[in-house]
ZAVEX-866744 format. One line per field, with one value per residue (C-alpha): residue number from 1; residue in three letters; x, y, z. Coordinates in nm, 3 decimals. Example, Ala and Ser with C-alpha at 12.3 -4.5 7.8 and 13.67 -1.06 7.14 Angstrom:
REM residues 2
n [1  2]
res [ALA  SER]
east [1.230  1.367]
north [-0.450  -0.106]
up [0.780  0.714]
This chain:
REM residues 265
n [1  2  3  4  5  6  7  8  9  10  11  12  13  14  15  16  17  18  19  20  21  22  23  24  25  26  27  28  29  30  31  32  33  34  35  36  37  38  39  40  41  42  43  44  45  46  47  48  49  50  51  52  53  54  55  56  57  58  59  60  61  62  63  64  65  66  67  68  69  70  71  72  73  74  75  76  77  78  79  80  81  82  83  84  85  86  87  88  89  90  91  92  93  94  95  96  97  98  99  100  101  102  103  104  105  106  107  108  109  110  111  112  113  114  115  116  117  118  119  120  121  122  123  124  125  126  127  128  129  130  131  132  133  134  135  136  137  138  139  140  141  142  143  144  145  146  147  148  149  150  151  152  153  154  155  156  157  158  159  160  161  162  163  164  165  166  167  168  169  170  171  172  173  174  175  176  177  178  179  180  181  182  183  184  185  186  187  188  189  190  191  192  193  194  195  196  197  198  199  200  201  202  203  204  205  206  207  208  209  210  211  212  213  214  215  216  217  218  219  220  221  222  223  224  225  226  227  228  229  230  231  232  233  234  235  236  237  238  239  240  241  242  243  244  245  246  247  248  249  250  251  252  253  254  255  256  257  258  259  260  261  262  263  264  265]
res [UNK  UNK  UNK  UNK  UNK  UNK  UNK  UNK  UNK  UNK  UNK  UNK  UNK  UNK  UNK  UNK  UNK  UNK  UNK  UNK  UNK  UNK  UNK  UNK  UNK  UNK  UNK  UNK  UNK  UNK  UNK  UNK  UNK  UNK  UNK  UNK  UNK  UNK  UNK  UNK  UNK  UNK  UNK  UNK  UNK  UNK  UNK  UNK  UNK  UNK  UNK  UNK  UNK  UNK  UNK  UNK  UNK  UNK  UNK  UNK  UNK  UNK  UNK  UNK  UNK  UNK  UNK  UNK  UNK  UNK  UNK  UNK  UNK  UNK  UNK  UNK  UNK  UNK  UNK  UNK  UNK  UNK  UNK  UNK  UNK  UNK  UNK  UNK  UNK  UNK  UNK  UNK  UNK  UNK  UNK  UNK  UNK  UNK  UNK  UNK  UNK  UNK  UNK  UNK  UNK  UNK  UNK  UNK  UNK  UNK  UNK  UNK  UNK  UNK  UNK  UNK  UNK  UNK  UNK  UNK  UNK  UNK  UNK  UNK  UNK  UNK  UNK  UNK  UNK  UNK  UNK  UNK  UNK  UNK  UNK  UNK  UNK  UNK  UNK  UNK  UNK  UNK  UNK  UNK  UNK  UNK  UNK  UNK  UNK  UNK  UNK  UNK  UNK  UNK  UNK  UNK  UNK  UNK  UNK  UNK  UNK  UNK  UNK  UNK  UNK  UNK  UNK  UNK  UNK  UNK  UNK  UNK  UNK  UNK  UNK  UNK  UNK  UNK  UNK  UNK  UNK  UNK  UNK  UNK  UNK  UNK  UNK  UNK  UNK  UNK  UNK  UNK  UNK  UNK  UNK  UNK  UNK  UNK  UNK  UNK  UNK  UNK  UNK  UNK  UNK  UNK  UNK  UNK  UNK  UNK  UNK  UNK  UNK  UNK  UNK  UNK  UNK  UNK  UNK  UNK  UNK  UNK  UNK  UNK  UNK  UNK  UNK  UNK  UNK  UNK  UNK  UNK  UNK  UNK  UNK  UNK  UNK  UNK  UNK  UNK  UNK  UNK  UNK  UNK  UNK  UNK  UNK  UNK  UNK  UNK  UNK  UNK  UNK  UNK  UNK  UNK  UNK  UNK  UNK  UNK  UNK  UNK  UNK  UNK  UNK]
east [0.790  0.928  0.928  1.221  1.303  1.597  1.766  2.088  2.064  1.737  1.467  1.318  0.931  0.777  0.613  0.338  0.402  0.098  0.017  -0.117  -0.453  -0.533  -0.910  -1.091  -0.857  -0.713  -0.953  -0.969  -1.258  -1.520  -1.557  -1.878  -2.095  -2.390  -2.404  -2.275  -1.888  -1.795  -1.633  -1.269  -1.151  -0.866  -0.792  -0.682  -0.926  -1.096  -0.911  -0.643  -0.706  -0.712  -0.803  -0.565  -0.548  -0.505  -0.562  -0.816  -1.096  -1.433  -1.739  -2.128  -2.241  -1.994  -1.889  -1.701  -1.422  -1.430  -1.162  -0.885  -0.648  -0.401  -0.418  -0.454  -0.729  -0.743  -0.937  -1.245  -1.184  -1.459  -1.462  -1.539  -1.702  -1.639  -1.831  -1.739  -1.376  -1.375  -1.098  -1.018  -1.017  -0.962  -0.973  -0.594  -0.387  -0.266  0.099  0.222  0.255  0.525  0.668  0.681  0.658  0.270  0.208  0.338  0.211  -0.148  -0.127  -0.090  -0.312  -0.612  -0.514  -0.499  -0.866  -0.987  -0.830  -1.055  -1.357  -1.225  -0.951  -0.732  -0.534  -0.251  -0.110  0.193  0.246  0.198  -0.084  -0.273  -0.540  -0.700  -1.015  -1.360  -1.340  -0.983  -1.013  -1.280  -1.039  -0.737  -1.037  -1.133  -0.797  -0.668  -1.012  -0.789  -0.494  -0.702  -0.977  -0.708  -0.496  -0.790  -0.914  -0.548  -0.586  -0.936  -0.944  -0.584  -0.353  0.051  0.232  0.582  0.892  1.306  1.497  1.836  2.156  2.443  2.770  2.876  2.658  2.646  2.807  2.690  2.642  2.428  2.207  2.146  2.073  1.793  1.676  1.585  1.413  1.176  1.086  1.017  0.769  0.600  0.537  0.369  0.130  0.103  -0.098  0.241  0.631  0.830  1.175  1.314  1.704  1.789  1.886  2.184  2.509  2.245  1.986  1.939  1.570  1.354  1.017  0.689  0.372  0.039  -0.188  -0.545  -0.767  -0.876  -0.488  -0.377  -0.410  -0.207  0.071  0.082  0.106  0.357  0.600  0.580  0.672  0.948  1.063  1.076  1.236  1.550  1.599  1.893  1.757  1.583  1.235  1.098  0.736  0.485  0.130  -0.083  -0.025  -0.179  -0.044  0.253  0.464  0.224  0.019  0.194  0.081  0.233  0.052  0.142  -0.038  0.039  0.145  0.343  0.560  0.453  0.290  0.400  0.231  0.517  0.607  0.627  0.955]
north [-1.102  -1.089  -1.458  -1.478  -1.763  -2.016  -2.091  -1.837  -1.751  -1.905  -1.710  -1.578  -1.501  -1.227  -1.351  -1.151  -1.171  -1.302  -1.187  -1.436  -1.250  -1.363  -1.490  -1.270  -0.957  -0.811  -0.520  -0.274  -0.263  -0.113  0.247  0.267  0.658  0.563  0.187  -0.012  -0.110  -0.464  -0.458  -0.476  -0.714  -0.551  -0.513  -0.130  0.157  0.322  0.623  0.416  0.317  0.499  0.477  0.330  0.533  0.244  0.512  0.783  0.735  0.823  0.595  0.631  0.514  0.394  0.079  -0.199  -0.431  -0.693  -0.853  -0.763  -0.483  -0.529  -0.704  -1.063  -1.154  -0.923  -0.593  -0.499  -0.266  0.013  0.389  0.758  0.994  1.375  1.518  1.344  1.164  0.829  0.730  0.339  0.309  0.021  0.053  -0.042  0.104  0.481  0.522  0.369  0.048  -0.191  -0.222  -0.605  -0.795  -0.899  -0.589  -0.406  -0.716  -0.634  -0.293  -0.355  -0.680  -0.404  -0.180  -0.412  -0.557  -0.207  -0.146  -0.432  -0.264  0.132  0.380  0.426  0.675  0.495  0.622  0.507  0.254  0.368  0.686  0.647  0.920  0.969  0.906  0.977  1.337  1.377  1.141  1.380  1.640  1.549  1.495  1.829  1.988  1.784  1.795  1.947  1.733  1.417  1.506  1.634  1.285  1.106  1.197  1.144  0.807  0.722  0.411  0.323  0.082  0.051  -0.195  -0.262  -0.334  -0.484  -0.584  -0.749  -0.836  -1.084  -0.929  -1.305  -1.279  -0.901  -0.614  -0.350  -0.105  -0.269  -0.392  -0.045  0.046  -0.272  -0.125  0.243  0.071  -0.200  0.192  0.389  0.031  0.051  0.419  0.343  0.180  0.359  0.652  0.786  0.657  0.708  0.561  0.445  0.381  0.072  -0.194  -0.377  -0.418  -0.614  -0.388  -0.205  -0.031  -0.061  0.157  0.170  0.234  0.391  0.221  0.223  -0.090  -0.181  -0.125  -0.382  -0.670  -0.542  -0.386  -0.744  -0.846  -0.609  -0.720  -1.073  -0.954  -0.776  -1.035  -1.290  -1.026  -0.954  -1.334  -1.213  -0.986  -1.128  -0.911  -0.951  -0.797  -0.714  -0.589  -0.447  -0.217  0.082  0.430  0.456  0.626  0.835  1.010  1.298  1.411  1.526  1.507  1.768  1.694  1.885  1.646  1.422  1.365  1.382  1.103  0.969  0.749  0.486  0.210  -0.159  -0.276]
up [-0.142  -0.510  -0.688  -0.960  -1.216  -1.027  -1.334  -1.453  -1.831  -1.915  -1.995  -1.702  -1.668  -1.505  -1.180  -0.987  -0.623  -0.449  -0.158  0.101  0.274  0.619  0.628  0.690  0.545  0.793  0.977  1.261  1.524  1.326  1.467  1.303  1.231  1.487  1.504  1.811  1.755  1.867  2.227  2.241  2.464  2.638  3.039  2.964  3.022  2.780  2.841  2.698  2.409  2.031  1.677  1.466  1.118  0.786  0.526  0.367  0.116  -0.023  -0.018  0.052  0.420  0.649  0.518  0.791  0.663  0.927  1.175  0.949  1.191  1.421  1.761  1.885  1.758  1.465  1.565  1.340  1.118  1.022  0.923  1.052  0.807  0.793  0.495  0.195  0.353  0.561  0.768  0.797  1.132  1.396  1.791  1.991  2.249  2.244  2.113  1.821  1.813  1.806  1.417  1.453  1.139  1.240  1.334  0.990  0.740  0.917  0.838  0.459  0.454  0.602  0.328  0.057  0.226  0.153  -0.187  -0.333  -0.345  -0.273  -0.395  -0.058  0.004  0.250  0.613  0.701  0.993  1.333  1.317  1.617  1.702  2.044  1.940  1.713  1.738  1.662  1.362  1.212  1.269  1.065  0.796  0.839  0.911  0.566  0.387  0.039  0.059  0.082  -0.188  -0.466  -0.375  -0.419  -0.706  -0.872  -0.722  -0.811  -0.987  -0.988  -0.834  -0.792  -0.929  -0.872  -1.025  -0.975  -1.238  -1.181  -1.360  -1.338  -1.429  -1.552  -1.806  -1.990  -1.906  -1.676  -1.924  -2.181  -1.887  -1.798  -2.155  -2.111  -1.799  -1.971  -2.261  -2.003  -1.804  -2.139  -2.229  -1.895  -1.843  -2.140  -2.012  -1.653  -1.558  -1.388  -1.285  -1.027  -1.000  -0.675  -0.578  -0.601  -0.358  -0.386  -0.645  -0.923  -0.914  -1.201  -1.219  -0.878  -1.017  -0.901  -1.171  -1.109  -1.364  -1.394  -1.264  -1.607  -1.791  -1.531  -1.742  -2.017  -1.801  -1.633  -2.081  -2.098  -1.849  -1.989  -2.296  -2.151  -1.942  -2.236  -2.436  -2.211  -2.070  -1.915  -1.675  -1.371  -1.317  -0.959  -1.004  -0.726  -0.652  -0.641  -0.336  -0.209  -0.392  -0.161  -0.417  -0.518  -0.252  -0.175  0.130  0.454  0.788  1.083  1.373  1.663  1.968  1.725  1.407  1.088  0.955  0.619  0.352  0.354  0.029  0.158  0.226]
């Protein structure tokens, strides 16, 4: 999803990915506190069907995010309280579902929906809860892990960031040396850092960067500066995503694996 400069040598300017947002955002049926939810067409039985998980936050009411989820058409996607925690929720067929490429681009087009207006905490693809009553369980049963994540969160955003070298043009080791001086500019700027391993022979820093909603313009300043400043490195930069790299949580539910917050490929 990364956009880099075409040309070799020349400077190379640090692009934001854009992310293209169905219309509406995607959205899970809206399993709303008492209000009627919109009827899923499906031919299953109810028995059969679930709540699909998106991610964790806080929020007054019960607020409803439209036909953003997954499913043909889009399912509405909606919330379930417990206390002071809301679950994103959206209604689909028990199991997990199939990790098509639809299927896992609506899961983080629902989150990043959600993450205009809230601080999310993010599930990984694939949680799938019985129903209501088990989805205010996990709240309960994780009621700590959620609020301390959340209020790390609160008000922040992840931003992402590759930078690449060509061998044909400087050696190894001074791009390395290029690639510790763009991190110690960055983390700078950035609430927190976490460096990830990189992909690939070129790769020479692949690190994501909590920063705070209203530092994002000048981290987005600071990479352009960077980027103009080492024109021989390519910089592939992307966001903003949900807090993948930084929610550290681990869900244990009984009658299945544990459920992981999981970074976008």
């Amino acid at each position: 999803m990364a956009r880099t400069s075409s040309r070799k040598g020349a400077a190379r300017p640090a692009k934001r990915t854009v992310k293209q947002r169905a219309e509406p955002s995607p959205a899970a049926p809206t399993p709303e506190a008492e209000p009627p939810r919109p009827p899923m067409p499906s031919s299953e039985p109810a028995s059969a069907r679930g709540l699909y998980v998106y991610g964790v936050l806080r929020a007054e009411g019960e607020p409803s995010f439209g036909p953003i989820g997954l499913g043909t058409p889009p399912a509405m996607v909606g919330t379930v309280r417990h206390g002071e925690l809301l679950a994103v929720v959206s209604s689909g067929p028990l199991g997990v579902p199939d990790p098509t490429r639809d299927n896992v681009l609506a899961h983080h087009r629902a989150q990043e929906e959600v993450m205009r207006e809230h601080t999310l905490l993010p599930m990984a693809f694939g949680l799938t809860l019985r129903g209501r009553e088990e989805v205010e369980e996990l709240l309960r049963s994780a009621r700590d892990a959620f609020t301390g994540v959340l209020e790390k969160l609160e008000g922040h955003l992840e931003l992402g960031l590759k930078v690449l070298w060509d061998r044909d043009l400087m050696p190894q080791e001074m791009a390395e040396h290029d690639a510790r001086s763009i991190l110690e500019a960055l983390s700078a700027v950035a609430t927190a850092t976490r460096v990830v391993s990189p992909v690939g022979e070129r790769m020479i820093l692949n690190a994501a960067f909590l920063v705070a909603r209203e530092q994002e313009a000048a981290f987005d300043a600071q990479v352009r500066s960077l980027a103009a400043r080492f024109e021989l490195l390519t910089f592939q930069f992307t966001g903003p995503w949900a807090p993948y790299h930084f929610a550290d949580i681990r869900l244990r539910l009984e009658r299945e694996a544990p459920a992981l917050p999981a970074a976008p490929k």
